[in-house]
BAKE-958694 format. One record per residue (C-alpha): x, y, z. Coordinates in steps of 0.05 Angstrom, whole numbers, plus 32768, in hexadecimal, padded with zeros to 4 digits. Each point is the difference from the previous one (the first is absolute). Layout:
<zavos>
XYZ
...
</zavos>
This chain:
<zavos>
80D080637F72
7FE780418025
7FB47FDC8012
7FD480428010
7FCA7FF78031
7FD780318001
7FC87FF77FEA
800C7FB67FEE
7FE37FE37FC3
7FD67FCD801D
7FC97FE27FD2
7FD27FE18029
7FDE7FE47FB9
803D7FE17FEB
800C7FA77FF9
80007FE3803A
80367FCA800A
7FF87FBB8012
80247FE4803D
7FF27FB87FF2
802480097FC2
804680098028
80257FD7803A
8016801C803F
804A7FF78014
80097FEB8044
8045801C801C
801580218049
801080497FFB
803F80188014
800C8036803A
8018804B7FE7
804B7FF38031
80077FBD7FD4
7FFA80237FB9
802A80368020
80387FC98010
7FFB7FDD7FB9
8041800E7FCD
7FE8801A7FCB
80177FDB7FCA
800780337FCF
803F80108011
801A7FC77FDF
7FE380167FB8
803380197FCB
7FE7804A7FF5
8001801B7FCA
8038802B7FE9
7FF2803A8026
80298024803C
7FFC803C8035
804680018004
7FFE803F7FCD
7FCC80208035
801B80368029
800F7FFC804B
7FD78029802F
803380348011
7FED801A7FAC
7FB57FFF8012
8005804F7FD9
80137FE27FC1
7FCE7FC3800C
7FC680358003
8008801B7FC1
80127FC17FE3
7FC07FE6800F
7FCA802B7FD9
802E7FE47FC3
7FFF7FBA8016
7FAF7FFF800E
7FF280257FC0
80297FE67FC7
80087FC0801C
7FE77FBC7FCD
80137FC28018
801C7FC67FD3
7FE47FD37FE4
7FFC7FB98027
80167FBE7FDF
7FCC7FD38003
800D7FC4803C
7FEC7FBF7FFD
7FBB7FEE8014
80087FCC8035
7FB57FFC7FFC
7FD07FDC7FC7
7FEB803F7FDA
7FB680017FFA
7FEB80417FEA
802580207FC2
7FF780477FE7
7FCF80157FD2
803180267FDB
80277FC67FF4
7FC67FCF7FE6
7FFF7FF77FB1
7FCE80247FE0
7FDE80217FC0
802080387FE8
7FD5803B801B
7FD27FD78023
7FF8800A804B
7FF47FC98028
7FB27FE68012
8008802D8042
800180387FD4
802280458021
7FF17FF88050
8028803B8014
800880407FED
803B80278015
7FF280508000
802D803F8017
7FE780278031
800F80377FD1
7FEF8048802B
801E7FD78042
80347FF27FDE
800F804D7FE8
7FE9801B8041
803A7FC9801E
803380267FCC
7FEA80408004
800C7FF88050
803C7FDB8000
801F80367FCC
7FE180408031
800E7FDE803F
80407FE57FF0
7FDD7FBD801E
80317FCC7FD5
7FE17FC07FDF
7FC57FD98022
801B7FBE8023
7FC07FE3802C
7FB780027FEF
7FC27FF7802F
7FB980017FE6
7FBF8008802F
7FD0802D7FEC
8037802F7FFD
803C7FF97FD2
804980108028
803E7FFE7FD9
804A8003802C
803B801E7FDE
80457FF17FFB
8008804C8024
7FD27FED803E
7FC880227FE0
7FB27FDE800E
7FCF801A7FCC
7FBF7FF27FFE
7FCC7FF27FD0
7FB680028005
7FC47FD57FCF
8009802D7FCD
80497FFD7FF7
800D80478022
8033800A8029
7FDE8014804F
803B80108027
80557FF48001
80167FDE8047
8047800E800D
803980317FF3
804180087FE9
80237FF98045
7FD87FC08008
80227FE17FC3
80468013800F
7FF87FE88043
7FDA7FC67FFC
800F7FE57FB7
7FC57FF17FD0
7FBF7FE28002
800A7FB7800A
7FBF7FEC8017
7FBB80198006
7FBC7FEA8019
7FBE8018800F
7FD37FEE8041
7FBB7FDE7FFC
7FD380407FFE
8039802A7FD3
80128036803D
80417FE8800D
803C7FEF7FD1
80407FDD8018
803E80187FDB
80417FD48007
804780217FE2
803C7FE37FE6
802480138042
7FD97FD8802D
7FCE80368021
7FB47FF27FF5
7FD0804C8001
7FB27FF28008
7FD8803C7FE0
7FB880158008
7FE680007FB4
7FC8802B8016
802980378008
80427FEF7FEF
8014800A804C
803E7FD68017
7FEE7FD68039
80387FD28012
804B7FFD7FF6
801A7FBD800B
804A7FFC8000
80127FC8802A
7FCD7FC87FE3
803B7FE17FDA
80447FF48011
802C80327FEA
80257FFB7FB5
7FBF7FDD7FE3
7FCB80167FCD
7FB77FF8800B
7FEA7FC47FCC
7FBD7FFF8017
7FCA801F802C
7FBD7FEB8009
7FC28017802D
7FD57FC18021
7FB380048005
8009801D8046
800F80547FF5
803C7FF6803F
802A7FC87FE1
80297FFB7FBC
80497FD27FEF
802E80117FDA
803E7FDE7FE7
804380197FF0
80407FF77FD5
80217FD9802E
7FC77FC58000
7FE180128042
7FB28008800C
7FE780388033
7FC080058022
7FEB804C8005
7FCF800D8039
7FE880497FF9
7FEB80278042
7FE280418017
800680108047
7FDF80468011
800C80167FC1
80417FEF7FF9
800A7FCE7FB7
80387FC5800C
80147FBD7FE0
801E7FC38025
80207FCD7FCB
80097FB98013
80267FDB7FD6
7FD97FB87FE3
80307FE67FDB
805180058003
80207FFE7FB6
80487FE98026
7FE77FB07FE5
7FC880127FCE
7FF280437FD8
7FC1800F7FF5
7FF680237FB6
7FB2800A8006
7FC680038035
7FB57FFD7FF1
7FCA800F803E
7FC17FE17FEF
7FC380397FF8
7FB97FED8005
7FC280267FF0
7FCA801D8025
7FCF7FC57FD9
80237FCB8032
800C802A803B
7FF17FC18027
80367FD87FEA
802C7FCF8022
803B801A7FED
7FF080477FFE
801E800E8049
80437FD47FF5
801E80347FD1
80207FC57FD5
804480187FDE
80217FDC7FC9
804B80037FF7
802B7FE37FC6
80477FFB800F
80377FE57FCC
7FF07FBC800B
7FB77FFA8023
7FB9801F8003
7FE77FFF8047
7FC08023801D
7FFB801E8048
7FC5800F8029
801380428027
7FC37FFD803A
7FF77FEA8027
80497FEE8000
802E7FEF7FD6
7FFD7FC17FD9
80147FD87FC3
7FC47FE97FDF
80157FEA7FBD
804B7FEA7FE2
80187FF07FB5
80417FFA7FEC
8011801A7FBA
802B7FE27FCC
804F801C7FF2
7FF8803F7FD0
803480318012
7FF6802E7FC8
7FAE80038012
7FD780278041
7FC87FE1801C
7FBF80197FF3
7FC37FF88031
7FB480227FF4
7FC27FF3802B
7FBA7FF87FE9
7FBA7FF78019
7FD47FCD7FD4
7FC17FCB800C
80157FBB8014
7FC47FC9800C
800F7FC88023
7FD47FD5803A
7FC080167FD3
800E80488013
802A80487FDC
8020801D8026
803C80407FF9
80437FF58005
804480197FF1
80247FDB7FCC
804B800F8002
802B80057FBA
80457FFA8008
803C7FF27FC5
804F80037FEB
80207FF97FBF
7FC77FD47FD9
7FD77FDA8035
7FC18023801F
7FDA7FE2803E
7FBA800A8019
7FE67FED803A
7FB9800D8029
800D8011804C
7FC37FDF801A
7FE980138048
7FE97FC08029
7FE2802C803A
801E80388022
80387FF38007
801E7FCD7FD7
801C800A7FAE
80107FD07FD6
8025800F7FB8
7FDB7FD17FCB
802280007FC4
7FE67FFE7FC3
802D80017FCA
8040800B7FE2
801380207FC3
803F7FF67FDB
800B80377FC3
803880047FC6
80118047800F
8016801F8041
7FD880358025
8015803F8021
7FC280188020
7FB67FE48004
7FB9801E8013
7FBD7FE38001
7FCA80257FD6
7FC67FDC8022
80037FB98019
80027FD47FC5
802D802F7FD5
8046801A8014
8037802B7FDA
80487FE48000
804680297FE5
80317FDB7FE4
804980107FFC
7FF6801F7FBB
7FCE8036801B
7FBE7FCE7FD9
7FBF8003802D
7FEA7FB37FFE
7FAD7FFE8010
7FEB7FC0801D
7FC97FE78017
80047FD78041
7FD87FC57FFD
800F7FE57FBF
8045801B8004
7FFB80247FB8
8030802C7FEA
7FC2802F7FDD
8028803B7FE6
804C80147FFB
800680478000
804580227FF2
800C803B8036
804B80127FFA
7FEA804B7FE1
7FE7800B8044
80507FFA8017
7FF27FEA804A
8018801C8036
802F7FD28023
80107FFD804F
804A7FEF7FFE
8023803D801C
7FCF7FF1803A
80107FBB800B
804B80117FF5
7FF8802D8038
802A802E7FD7
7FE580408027
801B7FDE804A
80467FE77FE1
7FF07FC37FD8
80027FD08044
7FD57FC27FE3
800C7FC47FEE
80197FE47FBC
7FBE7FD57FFB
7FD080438011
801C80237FD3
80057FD07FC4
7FB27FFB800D
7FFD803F7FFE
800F800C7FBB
7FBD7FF27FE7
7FDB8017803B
7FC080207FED
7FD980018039
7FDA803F8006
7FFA800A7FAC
7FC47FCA8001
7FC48018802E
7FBA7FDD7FFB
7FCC802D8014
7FA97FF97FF1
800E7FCA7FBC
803C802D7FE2
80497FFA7FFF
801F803D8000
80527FF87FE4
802F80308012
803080197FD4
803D80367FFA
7FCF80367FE4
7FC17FEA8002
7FCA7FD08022
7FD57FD07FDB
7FC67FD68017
7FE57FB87FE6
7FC07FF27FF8
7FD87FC67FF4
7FDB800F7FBE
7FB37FF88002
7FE37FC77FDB
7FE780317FCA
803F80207FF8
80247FBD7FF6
7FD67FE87FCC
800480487FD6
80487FFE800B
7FFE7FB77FDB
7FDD801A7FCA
803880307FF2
801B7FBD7FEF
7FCD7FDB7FD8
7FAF7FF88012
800E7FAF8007
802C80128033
7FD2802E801D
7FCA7FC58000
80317FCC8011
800980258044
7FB4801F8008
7FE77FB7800D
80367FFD8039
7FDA80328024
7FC17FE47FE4
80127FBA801C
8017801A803C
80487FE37FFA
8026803D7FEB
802C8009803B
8011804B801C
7FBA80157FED
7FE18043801C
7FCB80237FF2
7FC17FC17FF5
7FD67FF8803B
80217FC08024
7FC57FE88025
7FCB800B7FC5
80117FC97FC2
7FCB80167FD6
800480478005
80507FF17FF1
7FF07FD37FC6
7FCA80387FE6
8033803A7FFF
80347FD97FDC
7FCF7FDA7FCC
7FF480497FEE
804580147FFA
800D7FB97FCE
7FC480177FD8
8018804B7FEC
80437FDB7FF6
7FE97FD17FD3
7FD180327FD8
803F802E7FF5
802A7FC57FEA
7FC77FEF7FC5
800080447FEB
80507FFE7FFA
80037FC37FE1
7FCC80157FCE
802980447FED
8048800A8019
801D7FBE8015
7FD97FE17FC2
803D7FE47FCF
7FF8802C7FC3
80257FCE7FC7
7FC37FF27FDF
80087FB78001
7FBD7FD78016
80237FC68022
80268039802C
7FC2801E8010
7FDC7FB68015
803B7FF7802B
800080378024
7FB780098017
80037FB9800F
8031800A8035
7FD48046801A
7FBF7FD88000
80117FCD8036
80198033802C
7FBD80277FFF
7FDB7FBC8009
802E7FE2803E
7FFA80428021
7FB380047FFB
7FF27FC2800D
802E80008041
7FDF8039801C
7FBA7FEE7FF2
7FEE80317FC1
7FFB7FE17FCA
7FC180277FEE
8034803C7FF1
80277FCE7FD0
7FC97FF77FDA
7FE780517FFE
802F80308006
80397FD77FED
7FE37FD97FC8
7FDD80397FDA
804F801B7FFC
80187FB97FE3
7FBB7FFD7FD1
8016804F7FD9
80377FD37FE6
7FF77FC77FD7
80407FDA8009
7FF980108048
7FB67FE38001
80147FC07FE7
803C7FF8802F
7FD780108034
7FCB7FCC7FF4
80307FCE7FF4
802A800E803F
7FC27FEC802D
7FFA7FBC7FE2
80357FD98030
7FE5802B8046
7FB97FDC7FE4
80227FC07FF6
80267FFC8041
7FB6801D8025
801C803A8017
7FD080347FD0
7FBB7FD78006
7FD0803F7FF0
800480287FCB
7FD980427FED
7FD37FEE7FCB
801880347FD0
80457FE78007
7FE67FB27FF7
7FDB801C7FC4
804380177FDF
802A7FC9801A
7FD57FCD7FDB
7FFD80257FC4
804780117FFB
800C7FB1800F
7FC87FEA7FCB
8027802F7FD2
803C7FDF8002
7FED7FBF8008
80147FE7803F
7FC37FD98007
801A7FCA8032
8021803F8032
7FC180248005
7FE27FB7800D
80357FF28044
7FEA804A8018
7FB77FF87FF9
800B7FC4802F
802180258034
7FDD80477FFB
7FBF8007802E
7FC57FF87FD6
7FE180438023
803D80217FDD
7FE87FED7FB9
7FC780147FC4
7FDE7FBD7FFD
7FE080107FC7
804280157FD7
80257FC88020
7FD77FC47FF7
7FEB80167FB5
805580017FFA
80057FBB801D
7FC87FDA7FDB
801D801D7FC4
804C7FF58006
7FE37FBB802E
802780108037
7FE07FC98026
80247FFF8047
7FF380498005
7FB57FF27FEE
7FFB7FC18037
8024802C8030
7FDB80408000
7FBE7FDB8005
801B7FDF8034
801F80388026
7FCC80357FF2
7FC27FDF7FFA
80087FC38028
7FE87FD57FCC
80207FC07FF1
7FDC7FD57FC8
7FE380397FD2
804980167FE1
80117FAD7FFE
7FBA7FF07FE0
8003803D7FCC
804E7FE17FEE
7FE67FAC7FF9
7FCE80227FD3
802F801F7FD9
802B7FBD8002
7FBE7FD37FF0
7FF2802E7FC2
80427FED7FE0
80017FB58016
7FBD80017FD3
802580127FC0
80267FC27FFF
8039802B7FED
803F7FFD8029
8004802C8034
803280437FF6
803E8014802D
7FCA802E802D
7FC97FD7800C
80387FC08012
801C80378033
7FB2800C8012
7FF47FB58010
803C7FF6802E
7FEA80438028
7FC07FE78004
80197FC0801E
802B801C8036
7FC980308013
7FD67FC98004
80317FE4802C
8010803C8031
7FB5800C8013
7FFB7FB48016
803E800C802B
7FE180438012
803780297FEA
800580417FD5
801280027FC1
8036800C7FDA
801B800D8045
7FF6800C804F
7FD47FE98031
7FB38007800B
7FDE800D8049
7FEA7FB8801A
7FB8800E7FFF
800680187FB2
80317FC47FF9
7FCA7FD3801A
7FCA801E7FCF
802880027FC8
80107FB28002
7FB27FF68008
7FEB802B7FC0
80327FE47FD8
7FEE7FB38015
7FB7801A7FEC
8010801F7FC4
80297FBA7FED
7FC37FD3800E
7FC780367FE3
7FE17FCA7FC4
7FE8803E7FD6
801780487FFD
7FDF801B7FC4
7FEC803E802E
805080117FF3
7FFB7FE97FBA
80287FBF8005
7FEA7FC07FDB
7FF27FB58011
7FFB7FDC803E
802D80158031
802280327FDD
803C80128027
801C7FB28009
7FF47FF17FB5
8029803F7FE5
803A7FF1802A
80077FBC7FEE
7FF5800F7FB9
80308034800D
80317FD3801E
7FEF7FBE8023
803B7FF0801A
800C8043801E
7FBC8002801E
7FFF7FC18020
804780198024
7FE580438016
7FC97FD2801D
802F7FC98021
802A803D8023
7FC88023801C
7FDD7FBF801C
803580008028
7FF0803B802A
7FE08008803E
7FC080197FE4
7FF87FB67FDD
80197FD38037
7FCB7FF98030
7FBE7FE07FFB
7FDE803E7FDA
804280097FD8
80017FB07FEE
7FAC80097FE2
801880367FDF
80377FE17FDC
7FD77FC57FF4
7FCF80337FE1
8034801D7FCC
80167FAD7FE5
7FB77FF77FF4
7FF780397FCF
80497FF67FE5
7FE27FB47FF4
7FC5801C7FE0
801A80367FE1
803C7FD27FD9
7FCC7FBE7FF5
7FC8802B7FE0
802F802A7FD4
80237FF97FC7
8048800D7FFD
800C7FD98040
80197FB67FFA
80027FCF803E
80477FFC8001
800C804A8011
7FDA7FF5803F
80337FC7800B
803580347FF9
7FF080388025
801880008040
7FDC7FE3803D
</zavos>
């Protein structure tokens, strides 16, 4: 991957990443002459079948030149058999996860891949006027430079027009195409590497040639890569025959020269890729800034180098065996905090075949860097080129040309994206060295058949893709866009993914203010609520089944209704539910009812506790209408009493006796504990009266009035929860007074000691148990509690001698 630097896309808003949560490795770090005297052991590999011998010998280098324009342009390489993962797989493609039919996945579209449509006819239109031959490299600043297969430069500005052509002709039969190509740090200066080893540096201000480098690589090798450092005088470059060159650029009176150096000797290792670390202006300061550190990925290793003050190896990794696969390496800049401070640092990406690395380069000073890693991740699918969008989402290619979006920290595959239409450009006749001869070796080039280095360049939050006739770019979609892309699919879809971004978990998210939760959760809430509106009106007219059947018709809006109710109540508007999106339920009449009944189980399970009193006033009606007496009973119990018409709902309750919802609202709403239970023993007294035995409701009325007797002298709610303790603590008290009161005509109840002498006429036994329970709480166990209880046997004694209907022996009975 072709990493452009300038300007880098550094966020300083983005997640910062925890330290703590990782372990440093502790290992010793070998010197540069001991890598350089390592075997590499990827000579021992079986390759794949593919062979120079077929590749002419220098003294045809005539025929090789025309051969190659063919070679670079029409070229497709085959597809790879897949190799055996000697890893545990941990990450699998999105593509390749089962799925709905249609239905995208709860990351909805995260990329969008466009064509740069009038660069990409200016790039034809040139190529065809200019006889300038396919594109092969790509480098992206805030300029746009495409190399050709005919040693052609052009160059693009913002707007996709092309500024100026670099190169001629004669430069292209001479020095071969465009094999490499990268812009300095304040876009003046652009290096240019060919095919026949000779590197050109260019003034892009006015198109001036400033340097011809002809001896910065041995001869018979192609330029794979060039790259300018963050100081304006030094750039490396590597070449086909695995070696790495430092390229120290002079003037002396006025005179422009280059001194190469060579880094790194390919004769025991080749190098296929390089990567100079860039840093921005925002950390000029920074501990690394003046090491120029340069990572290198060989066939078998990663290593990083710091060039100043000299040269030294400052990180090593070996890779595993992958013939078939390059490595890949890609710097970035992100927020680490660790020792209860952030701080910037690069964090270095590196991969072959299907296992991607990561690891933070943490600076302990000024001068020493340690390599933290951080984690390992192990894919199905093997990649071909990577690029970081920001730093918790990258891009990866796989061998079948599918863009693979994942996001970093919770190692997500978000989005599978198929790019083959694009037709990539691929680097082989470069890494064949086919321009010099064909002098490589068997492993270079067998890597080399799906190199794609400089057709992936990450530049500002874009990927730009180059392909045989066009460019493209990948974007990360805005969080708006995403969710009106879903809809395309279905609003629950749509919703499913708003209340990612209205959570905050949705992962590749841009667009929401990061640092600001309620102004995010604001925007999006908005976005749900238009959603959901336009989803009622649907299901009331297009998506509405139109057999005719009622049952169809239930079914249906009983599956919309829930949606509109989970989504308002998750966001925090359920006053919308019961306006805009009710009155649109209410035109219908089947609708209406399924919506009312659809809110009975979010009152059951507490999660809808206030209703609008218009929509009470129907729900009770529509209830009373069918007669489901006993469900309207279990809401009232759970709905806030501020929610309800007292008026309408007590009137309903006394006359269907709903008698838990009548104890309970008093209770809840009023704070009143004895009148509801005095006005009920009344009712229970009247009937005792007649002689006559007592009915199925009034039975049920006795035995509720004995357990709420018993919950207020354990102080607890009733028919369920928990009261505060100094209401717990009052309630016990009223109810002890209400129990020893001799005469309560006031509240229309009879006799002496009204309350003990209708229970046990109610049922003695019963009574006397309730009683025996609750002396054994707290409340009646110490010396106040003991008078107490010995206050309730005397009126039970006086209560059962004095009356009739009481014989001695049920005293002897009841328990003691």
């Amino acid at each position: 991957m072709e990493d452009s630097n300038f300007p880098l896309d550094f966020n300083e808003d983005e997640e910062t990443l925890d330290e703590d949560e990782f372990n440093i490795p502790k290992f010793s770090l070998p010197t540069l002459e001991s890598i350089l005297a390592e075997p590499d052991d990827e000579s021992t590999l079986v390759l794949d079948e593919l062979s120079l011998s077929n590749v002419p010998d220098e003294g045809t280098s005539s025929i090789i030149a025309e051969s190659i324009n063919a070679l670079s342009e029409d070229y497709r390489p085959p597809e790879l058999d897949a190799l055996k993962n000697w890893e545990t797989t941990s990450i699998a493609s999105n593509e390749s996860r089962p799925k709905e039919r249609g239905i995208k996945s709860v990351h909805g579209s995260v990329i969008s891949l466009n064509r740069m449509t009038m660069l990409s006819e200016n790039l034809a239109s040139s190529a065809e006027k200019r006889n300038a031959g396919r594109p092969t490299v790509l480098a992206v600043s805030s300029l746009i430079g495409v190399g050709t297969s005919r040693g052609f430069v052009l160059i693009f500005d913002t707007d996709q027009k092309l500024k100026m052509c670099l190169g001629t002709p004669q430069i292209g039969e001479k020095y071969g195409g465009v094999s490499a190509l990268e812009f300095n740090i304040d876009v003046t200066r652009m290096l240019v590497g060919y095919s026949k080893g000779e590197i050109l540096m260019y003034d892009i201000t006015n198109g001036k040639l400033l340097r011809t480098i002809t001896d910065a690589t041995p001869p018979g090798t192609a330029v794979l890569h060039v790259k300018f450092t963050d100081d304006l005088t030094l750039a490396v470059c590597n070449d086909s025959g695995g070696s790495v060159f430092e390229l120290n650029f002079r003037r002396v009176m006025g005179v422009r020269s280059c001194e190469s150096r060579c880094l790194f000797s390919g004769s025991r290792g080749e190098v296929c890729t390089i990567a100079p670390l860039h840093l921005t202006q925002v950390i000029a300061d920074h501990a690394v800034r003046d090491r120029h550190l340069l990572a290198m990925g060989t066939l078998t290793k990663v290593f990083v180098v710091a060039l100043r003050p000299k040269t030294k190896v400052v990180f090593l990794h070996r890779l595993g065996m992958n013939p078939s696969s390059a490595p890949l390496i890609s710097w970035k800049l992100s927020h680490f905090k660790y020792n209860d401070h952030t701080t910037v640092d690069p964090m270095l990406m590196f991969a072959r075949g299907d296992v991607v690395y990561f690891f933070h380069a943490r600076c302990e000073g000024w001068g020493d860097i340690k390599f933290v890693h951080l984690r390992t991740m192990n894919l199905t699918y093997k990649i071909i080129n990577l690029a970081w969008i920001n730093s918790q989402t990258i891009v990866l290619v796989d061998v079948r040309e599918q863009l693979h979006v994942l996001d970093v920290d919770s190692q997500t595959d978000l989005e599978s994206k198929s790019a083959d239409h694009i037709k990539m450009v691929y680097n082989n006749a470069t890494f064949k060295s086919i321009a010099t001869g064909g002098n490589v070796s068997a492993a270079l080039a067998t890597v080399g058949e799906r190199a794609c280095y400089h057709s992936m360049v990450s530049n500002g939050g874009s990927i730009y893709l180059l392909g045989y006739d066009s460019i493209y770019t990948a974007t990360l979609n805005n969080w708006k866009d995403r969710i009106n892309i879903a809809l395309t699919y279905s609003h629950q879809h749509a919703l499913k993914l708003a209340l990612t971004f209205y959570n905050g978990t949705a992962k590749a998210a841009i667009g929401l203010p990061s640092g600001n939760r309620e102004e995010r959760m604001n925007l999006v809430s908005e976005m749900i609520l238009e959603i959901l509106v336009e989803f009622v009106d649907l299901s009331m007219t297009s998506l509405c089944p139109d057999s005719g059947k009622l049952q169809v018709l239930i079914d249906f809006y009983r599956n919309v209704v829930p949606v509109c109710v989970d989504h308002c109540l998750h966001i925090g508007r359920v006053d919308v539910l019961f306006t805009r999106i009710y009155e649109r339920f209410r035109d219908d009449c089947v609708a209406h009812g399924a919506f009312l009944e659809c809110l009975e189980p979010y009152i059951i399970n507490d999660r809808l506790m206030i209703i609008n009193p218009q929509v009470m006033k129907d729900f009770i009606e529509h209830y009373q209408a069918k007669n489901m007496l006993e469900s309207i009973e279990q809401c009232l119990l759970h709905l806030s009493v501020e929610s309800l018409d007292l008026n309408q709902v007590m009137h309903m309750c006394w006359a269907y006796g709903l008698y838990d919802a009548i104890i309970s609202i008093h209770s809840r709403g009023m704070n009143d504990f004895i009148t509801p239970f005095c006005e009920l023993l009344l009712m229970l007294q009247s009937s005792l009266k007649t002689g006559n035995p007592l009915s199925d409701k009034l039975t049920t009325l006795g035995n509720k009035l004995l357990v709420y007797m018993s919950s207020c002298l354990a102080g607890i709610a009733y028919p369920t929860g928990n009261l505060a303790r100094s209401t717990s603590m009052s309630v016990k008290d009223q109810m002890f007074e209400c129990l020893t009161t001799p005469f309560m005509t006031e509240k229309g109840l009879e006799g002496i000691y009204p309350v003990v002498q209708t229970l046990l006429h109610f049922s003695t036994k019963e009574f006397l148990n309730v009683l025996s329970l609750n002396f054994a709480e707290e409340y009646f166990r110490d010396e106040e509690g003991c008078s107490k209880v010995q206050c309730i046997v005397d009126i039970l004694l006086q209560v059962m001698v004095e009356n009739e209907g009481f014989r001695v022996n049920t005293l002897i009975q009841a328990p003691p």
